[in-house]
C-alpha positions, 0 to 999 in steps of 0.5 A: 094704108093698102101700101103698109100691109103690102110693105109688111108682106113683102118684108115677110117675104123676103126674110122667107126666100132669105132664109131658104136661100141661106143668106140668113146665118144659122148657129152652127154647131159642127161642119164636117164633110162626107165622100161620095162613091164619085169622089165628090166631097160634100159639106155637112154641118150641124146647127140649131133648129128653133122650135117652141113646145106649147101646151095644148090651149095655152095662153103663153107661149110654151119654152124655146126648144133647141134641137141639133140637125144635120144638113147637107150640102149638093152639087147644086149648093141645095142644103138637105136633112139628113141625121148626121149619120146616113148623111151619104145616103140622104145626098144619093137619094137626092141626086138621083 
């Protein structure tokens, strides 16, 4: 009986690093690209995050919300946040 729950945790846990490490697929909405000072050219895509709306003490779950978010890529291949325009900025403060 241990051996399921150990199963289930496992399977958590890998969907977990599967999702960080993006080998989950996002909804991508739009890519894009920015240059840096360098010359470097960075990825940038926008896509869906999921998210639900509840009501304070609420029996069901609240209605899926979709909210648009930008990322960028860095040199090491690391996605960030960023909001699409300050994209350039949010990378500098992060390879720094």
């Amino acid at each position: 009986m241990l051996w399921i729950a150990g199963m289930a945790l496992a399977v958590i846990a890998a969907t977990i690093a599967a999702w960080q490490w993006d080998y989950l697929p996002r909804e991508v909405i739009a890519t894009g690209a920015v240059a840096m000072g360098d010359g470097k050219i960075l990825k940038t895509r926008q896509f869906y995050r999921t998210t639900r709306h509840d009501t304070h003490k609420s029996a069901v779950p609240g209605p899926v919300k979709r909210i648009a978010a930008w990322e960028v890529q860095l040199p090491s291949g690391r996605w960030i946040d960023c909001d699409g325009d300050d994209c350039r900025a949010a990378a500098e403060r992060a390879i720094k």
